[in-house]
C-alpha positions in Angstrom: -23.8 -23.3 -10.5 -21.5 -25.4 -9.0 -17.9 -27.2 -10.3 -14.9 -28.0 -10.7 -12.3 -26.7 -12.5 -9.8 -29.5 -12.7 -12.2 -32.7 -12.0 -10.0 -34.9 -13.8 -7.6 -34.6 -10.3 -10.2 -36.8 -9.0 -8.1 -39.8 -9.5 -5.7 -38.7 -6.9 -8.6 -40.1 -4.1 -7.9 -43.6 -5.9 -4.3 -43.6 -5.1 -4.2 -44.7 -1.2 -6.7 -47.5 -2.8 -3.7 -48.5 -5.2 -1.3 -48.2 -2.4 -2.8 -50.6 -0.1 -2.8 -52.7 -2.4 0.6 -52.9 -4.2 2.2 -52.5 -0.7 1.8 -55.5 0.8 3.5 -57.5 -2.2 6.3 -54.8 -2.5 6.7 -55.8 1.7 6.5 -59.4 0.6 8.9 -58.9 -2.1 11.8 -56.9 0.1 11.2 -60.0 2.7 12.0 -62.9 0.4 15.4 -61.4 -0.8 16.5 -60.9 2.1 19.1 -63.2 3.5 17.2 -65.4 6.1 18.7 -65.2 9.6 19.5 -61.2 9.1 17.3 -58.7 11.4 15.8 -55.9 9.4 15.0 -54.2 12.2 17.4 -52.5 15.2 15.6 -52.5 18.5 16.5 -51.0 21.5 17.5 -54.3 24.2 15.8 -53.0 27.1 12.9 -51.6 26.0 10.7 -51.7 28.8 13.1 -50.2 30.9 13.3 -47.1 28.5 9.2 -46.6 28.4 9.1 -47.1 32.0 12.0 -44.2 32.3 9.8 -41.8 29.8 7.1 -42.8 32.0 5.1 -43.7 28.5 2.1 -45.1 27.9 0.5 -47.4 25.4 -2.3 -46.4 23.7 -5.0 -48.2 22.9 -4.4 -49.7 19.1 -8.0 -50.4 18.2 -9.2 -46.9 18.8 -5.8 -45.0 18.1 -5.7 -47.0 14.9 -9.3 -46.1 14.0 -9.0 -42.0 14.6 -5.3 -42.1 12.4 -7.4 -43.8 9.4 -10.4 -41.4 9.8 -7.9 -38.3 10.2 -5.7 -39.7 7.1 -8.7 -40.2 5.0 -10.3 -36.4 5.8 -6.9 -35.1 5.1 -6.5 -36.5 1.3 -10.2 -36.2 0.2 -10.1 -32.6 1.6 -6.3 -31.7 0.0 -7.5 -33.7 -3.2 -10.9 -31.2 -3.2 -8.7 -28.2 -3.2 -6.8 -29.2 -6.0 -9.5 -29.8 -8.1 -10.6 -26.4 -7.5 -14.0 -26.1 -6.8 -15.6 -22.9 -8.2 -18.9 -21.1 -8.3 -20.3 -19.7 -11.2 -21.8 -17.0 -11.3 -24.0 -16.1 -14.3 -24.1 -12.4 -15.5 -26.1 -11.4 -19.0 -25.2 -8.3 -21.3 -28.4 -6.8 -22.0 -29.3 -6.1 -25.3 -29.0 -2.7 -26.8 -30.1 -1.4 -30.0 -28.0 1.2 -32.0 -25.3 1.7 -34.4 -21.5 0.5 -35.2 -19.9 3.9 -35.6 -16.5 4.3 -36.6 -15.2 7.7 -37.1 -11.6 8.2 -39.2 -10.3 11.8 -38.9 -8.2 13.3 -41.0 -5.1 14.4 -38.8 -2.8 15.5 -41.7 -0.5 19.1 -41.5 -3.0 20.7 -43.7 -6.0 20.4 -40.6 -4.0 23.0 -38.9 -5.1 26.0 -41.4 -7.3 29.0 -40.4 -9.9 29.0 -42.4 -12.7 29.0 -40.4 -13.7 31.3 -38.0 -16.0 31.7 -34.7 -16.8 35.0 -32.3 -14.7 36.8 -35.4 -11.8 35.1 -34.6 -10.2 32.4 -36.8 -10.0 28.5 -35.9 -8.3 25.7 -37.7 -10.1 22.5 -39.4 -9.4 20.2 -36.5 -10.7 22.7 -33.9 -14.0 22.6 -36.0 -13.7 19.1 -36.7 -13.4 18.6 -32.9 -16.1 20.4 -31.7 -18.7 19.3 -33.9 -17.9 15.6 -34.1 -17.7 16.2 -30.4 -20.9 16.8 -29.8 -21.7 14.2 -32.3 -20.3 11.7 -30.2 -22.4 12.6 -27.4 -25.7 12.4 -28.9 -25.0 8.7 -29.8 -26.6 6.8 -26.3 -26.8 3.4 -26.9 -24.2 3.3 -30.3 -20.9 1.6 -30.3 -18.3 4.5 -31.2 -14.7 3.9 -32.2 -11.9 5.9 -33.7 -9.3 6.2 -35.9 -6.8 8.8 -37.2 -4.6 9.0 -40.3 -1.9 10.6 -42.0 0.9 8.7 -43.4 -0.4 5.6 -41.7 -3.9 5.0 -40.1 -4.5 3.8 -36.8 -6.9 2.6 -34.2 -7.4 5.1 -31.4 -10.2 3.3 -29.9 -12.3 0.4 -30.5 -15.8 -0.1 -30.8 -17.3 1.1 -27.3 -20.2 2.0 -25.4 -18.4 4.4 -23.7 -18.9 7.4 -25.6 -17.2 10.1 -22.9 -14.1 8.1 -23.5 -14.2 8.1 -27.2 -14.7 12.1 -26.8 -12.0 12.4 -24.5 -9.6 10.8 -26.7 -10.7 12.9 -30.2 -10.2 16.4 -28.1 -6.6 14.7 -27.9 -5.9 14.3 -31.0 -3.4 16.5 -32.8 -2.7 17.4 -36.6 0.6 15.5 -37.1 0.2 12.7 -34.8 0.1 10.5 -37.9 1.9 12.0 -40.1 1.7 14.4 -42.9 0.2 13.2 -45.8 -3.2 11.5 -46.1 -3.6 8.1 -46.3 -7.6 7.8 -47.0 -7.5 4.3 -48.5 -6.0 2.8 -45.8 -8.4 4.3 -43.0 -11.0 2.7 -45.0 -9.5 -0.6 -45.5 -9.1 -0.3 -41.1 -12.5 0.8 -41.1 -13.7 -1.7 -42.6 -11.5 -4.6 -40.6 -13.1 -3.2 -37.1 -16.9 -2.9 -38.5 -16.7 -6.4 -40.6 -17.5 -8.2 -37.3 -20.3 -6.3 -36.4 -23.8 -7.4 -36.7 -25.1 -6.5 -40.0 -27.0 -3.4 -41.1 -25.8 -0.8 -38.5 -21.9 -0.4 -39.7 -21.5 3.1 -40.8 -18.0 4.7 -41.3 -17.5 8.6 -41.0 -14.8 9.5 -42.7 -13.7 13.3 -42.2 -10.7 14.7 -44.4 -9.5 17.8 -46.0 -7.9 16.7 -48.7 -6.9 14.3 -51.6 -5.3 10.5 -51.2 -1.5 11.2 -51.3 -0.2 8.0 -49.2 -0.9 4.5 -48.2 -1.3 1.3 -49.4 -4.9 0.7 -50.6 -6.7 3.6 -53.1 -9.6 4.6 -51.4 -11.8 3.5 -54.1 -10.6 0.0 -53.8 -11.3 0.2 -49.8 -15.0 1.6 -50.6 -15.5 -1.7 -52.8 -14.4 -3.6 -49.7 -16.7 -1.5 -47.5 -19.8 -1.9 -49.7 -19.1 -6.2 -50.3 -19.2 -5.7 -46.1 -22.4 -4.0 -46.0 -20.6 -0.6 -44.4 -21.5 2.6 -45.3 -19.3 5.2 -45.7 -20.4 9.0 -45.0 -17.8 11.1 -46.2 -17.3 14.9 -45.1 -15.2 17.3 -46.8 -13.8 20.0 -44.3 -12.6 23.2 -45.2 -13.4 26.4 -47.5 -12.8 27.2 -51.0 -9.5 29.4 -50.7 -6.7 28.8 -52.5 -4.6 29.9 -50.3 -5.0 29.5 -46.4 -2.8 30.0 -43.2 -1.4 26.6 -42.2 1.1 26.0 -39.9 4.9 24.9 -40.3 7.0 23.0 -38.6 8.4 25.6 -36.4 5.6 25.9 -35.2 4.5 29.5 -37.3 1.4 30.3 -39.5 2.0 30.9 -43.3 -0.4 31.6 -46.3 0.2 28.1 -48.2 -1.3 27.0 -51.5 -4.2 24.3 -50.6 -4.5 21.6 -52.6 -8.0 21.5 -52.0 -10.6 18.3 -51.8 -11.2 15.5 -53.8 -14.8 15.9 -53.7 -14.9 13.3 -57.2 -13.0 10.3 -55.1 -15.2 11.3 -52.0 -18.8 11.7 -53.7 -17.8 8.1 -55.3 -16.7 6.4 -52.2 -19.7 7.6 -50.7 -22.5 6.5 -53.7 -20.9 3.6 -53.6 -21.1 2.0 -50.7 -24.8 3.7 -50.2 -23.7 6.3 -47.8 -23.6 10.1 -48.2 -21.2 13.1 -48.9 -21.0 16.7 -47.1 -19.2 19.7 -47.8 -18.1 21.4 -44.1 -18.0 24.6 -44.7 -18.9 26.3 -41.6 -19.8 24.3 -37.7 -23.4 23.6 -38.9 -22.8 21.7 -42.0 -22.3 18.4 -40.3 -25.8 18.5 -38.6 -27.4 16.9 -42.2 -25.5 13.6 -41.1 -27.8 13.4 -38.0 -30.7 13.2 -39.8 -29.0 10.8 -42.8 -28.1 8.0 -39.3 -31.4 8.2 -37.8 -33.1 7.1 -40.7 -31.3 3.5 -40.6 -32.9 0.9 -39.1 -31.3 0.1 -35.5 -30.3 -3.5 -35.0 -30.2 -5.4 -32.2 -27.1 -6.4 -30.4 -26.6 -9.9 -29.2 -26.7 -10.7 -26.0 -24.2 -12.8 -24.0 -24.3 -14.4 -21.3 -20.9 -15.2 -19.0 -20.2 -17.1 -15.9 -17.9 -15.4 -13.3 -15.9 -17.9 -11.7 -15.8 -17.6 -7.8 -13.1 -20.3 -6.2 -14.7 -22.1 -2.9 -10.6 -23.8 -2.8 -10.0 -22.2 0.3 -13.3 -24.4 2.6 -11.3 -27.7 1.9 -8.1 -26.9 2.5 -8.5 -25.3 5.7 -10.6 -28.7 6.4 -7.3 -29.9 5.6 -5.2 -27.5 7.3 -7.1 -28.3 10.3 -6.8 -31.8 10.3 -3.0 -31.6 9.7 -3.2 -29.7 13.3 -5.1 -32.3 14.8 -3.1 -35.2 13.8 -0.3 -33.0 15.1 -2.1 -32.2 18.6 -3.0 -35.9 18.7 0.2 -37.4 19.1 -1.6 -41.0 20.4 -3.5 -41.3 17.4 -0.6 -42.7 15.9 -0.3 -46.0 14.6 2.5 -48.0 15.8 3.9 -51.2 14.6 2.8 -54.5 16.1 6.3 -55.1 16.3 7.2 -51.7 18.5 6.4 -52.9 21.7 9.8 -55.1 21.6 10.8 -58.7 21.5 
């Protein structure tokens, strides 16, 4: 489809129109004040002499006169084309595409560092676990819109609601316990949650929340963010990660492992978040626990995405103004095309 993008520069094509007609009565104007018996105009006094020394000829006025209007004319429609800047455009359509809005807060507090699971007999932290399994997670959703948040002291948006599941993966094997902070700021991972998912179409917003532990910063309580979740039509699936110890190897600061007391899950806040806002709640024990929530997704109905169709501008400026260009060379290679003044052949 064809237009243009400033149309309203139009009006420039009316202003040799307005000239042609004001400037005669300026000419008019400048003539009656001036003081009568004064020459205007300083001409050589042997004129005829000088063209016949330049061996010059005159052209012929009628046809020179003709070619300078026509030039003139294509010049300013052309350079009055450009700057209304003619476009193409090009309409592309999203297809539509049925599946889920997934948004998956992980729990990236110090205590997702301890060892207390294990694989091939040797023993692997909660994040480790949590990565691998929600890894592979991510990869069986084709066709779902998967974002990401972490949160410790703080939650925050990692990525946004994407198609692009193998960059969503790539980013959650780079997450680290700490990155965030600390502490565990559930409520407010809900309350972002909830923000991204809000604007989704209804009936496929689903939050995964994955922690290992109790509400101990933040803003919002978590049950106050599950109220907002459910009034949204988002539900929460809530997964508990790590064993029953009571003590576990985490690791410090510096960097070293020591058995610490764990403070163990709030599986009463997380049970309640997830009743209410009609979602579910696992206890990770062990790398297969997680395989439940499969099942629990598939058995939503999918909604249909909307589809949106855009139009890709393509700018066609350049054909008129190397029209124009190409008559500003021509009026320049045409040097007899020019009009001269009734008056500029002498006295």
């Amino acid at each position: 489809m064809f237009s243009f993008h400033w149309p309203w520069m139009a009006l420039l094509l009316l202003l040799p129109v307005a000239a042609a007609l004001l400037w005669p009565r300026l000419a008019r104007g400048q003539q009656e004040q001036s003081e009568p018996g004064i020459r205007t105009t300083l001409r050589h006094p042997a004129l005829q002499q000088l063209e016949a020394s330049f061996n010059t000829r005159r052209p012929r006025m009628a046809i020179a006169g003709k070619a300078h209007l026509l030039l003139l004319s294509l010049l300013w429609i052309t350079l009055t084309l450009a700057a209304m800047r003619p476009q193409w455009l090009e309409p592309y359509t999203e297809l539509k595409t049925e599946g889920y809005d997934l948004m998956l807060a992980v729990d990236t507090s110090r205590s997702m560092t301890a060892l207390d699971f294990s694989k091939d007999s040797r023993p692997i932290s909660r994040m480790a676990v949590v990565k691998g399994v929600m890894g592979r997670f991510i990869q069986n959703r084709q066709g779902d819109r998967v974002g990401l948040i972490v949160f410790g002291n703080q939650s925050f948006t990692l990525s946004p609601l994407t198609l692009d599941i193998k960059a969503v993966h790539r980013i959650l094997q780079e997450i680290e316990p700490g990155m965030a902070g600390n502490a565990t700021a559930m409520g407010d991972a809900i309350g972002l949650g909830v923000k991204k998912l809000r604007e989704r179409p209804e009936g496929s917003r689903v939050l995964l929340l994955v922690t290992d532990g109790e509400n101990t910063a933040g803003l919002i309580p978590p049950l106050e963010s599950a109220r907002m979740a459910a009034l949204e039509g988002i539900r929460i699936y809530a997964i508990g990660v790590g064993s029953n110890k009571t003590e576990v190897m985490i690791r410090g600061s510096d960097g070293q492992y020591r058995n610490e007391s764990d403070i163990g899950l709030d599986e009463a806040t997380l049970k309640k978040i997830a009743q209410q806002t009609g979602g579910a709640y696992f206890r990770a024990t062990n790398t297969q626990a997680l395989e439940k929530i499969y099942e629990e997704i598939d058995t939503l109905e999918k909604t249909e995405a909307e589809q949106r169709t855009v139009l890709i501008p393509h700018p066609l400026y350049r054909w008129p103004l190397g029209v124009a260009l190409a008559t500003l060379l021509l009026l320049g290679l045409l040097p007899e095309a020019r009009v001269r003044t009734a008056g500029g052949a002498g006295d």
